[in-house]
Each structure stands twice: as C-alpha cells, then as structure tokens.
N, C-alpha and C positions, 0 to 999 in steps of 0.2 A: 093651628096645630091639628095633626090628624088623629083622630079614634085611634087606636088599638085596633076595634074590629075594620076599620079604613083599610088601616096600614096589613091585614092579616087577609082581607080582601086581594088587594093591591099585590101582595107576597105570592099568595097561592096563585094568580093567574101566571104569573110572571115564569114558576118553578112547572107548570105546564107549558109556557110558549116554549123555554128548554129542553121539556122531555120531546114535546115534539120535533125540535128542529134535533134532537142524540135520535132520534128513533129513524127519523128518515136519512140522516147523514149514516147511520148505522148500518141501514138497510140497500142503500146507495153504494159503500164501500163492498160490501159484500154484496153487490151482485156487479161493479165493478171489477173483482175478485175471480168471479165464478165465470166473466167471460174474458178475461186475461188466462184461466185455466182450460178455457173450450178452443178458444186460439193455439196454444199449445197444445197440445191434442193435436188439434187439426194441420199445424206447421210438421208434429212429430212421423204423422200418416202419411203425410206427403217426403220427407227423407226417407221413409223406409220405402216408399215406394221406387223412387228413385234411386236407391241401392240398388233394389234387384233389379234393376231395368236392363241391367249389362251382365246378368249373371245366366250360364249358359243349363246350369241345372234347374227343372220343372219345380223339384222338390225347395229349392232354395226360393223361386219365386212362388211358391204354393207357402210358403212360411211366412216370406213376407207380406204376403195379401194380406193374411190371419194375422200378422200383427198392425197392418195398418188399418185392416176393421175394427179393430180391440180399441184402438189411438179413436176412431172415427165416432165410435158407438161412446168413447169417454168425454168425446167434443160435443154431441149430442144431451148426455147427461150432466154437462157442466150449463148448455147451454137453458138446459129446463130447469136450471139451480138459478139460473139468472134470471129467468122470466119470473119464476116464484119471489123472488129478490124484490122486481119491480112490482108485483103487484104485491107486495107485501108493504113497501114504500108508498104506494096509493092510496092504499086502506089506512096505510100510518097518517096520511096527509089529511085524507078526508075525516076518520074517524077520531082523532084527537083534536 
C-alpha cells in the first residue's frame, strides 16, 4: 500500500504533466488562430485588389490600394501574434 506523501508525490507530478500539455495545446490553438486571421487578411488585400483592376477611375484604384495595405499590414500583425504564439509554446515546453 502507498504513503500518503507517495501518493501526494505521484498526484502533484501528474497535475503538472496536464498544465503543461493545456499550456502548449493552449498556446498552439491560438497561434493556429492568429495565422488563420493573417491568411484572411492577406486573401481580403488580394479581392480588393482585384476589384479595382477593371475600374477606370484613379481615385477608385487609389482607395483600393489603401485598403488592401490596411488588409496587408493586418496580415503582418496577425502574423507576429503567431510567432509570439509559437515561441510562447517553446518556453511553455521547455520551462514547465
């Protein structure tokens, strides 16, 4: 039959092997997330590009550039939410 302090041993590794395997499944989902949202972004810059590609006004393809920078620069920003994601997951992996 086991100790108490065995089994209380035994328990507390065990309630760490879990937070680490929530922390990096955590951190994994959400930078999964983050470049599911830089993809969009980036798919949304390239339809508005292509809108204006047939439009005969300066002014209408000077609008759309600025908005598929805005789409472009949001692809960018999603993209460095993902890299933070992964090295967040790294340090969750090695440091726990």
């Amino acid at each position: 039959m086991k100790s108490f302090k065995t089994f209380m041993m035994e328990h507390e590794q065990l309630e760490e092997a879990i937070v680490k395997k929530g922390a990096v499944a955590a951190y994994a989902l959400q930078g999964r997330n983050h470049g599911n949202n830089g993809v969009r972004s980036y798919n949304k810059a390239k339809q508005t590009l292509r809108a204006a590609t047939n439009a005969k006004s300066t002014d209408i393809k000077i609008d759309a550039l600025t908005r598929a920078m805005i789409d472009l620069l949001d692809g960018l920003v999603s993209q460095r939410h993902q890299i933070g994601s992964v090295s967040a997951q790294v340090t969750a992996l090695s440091v726990l």
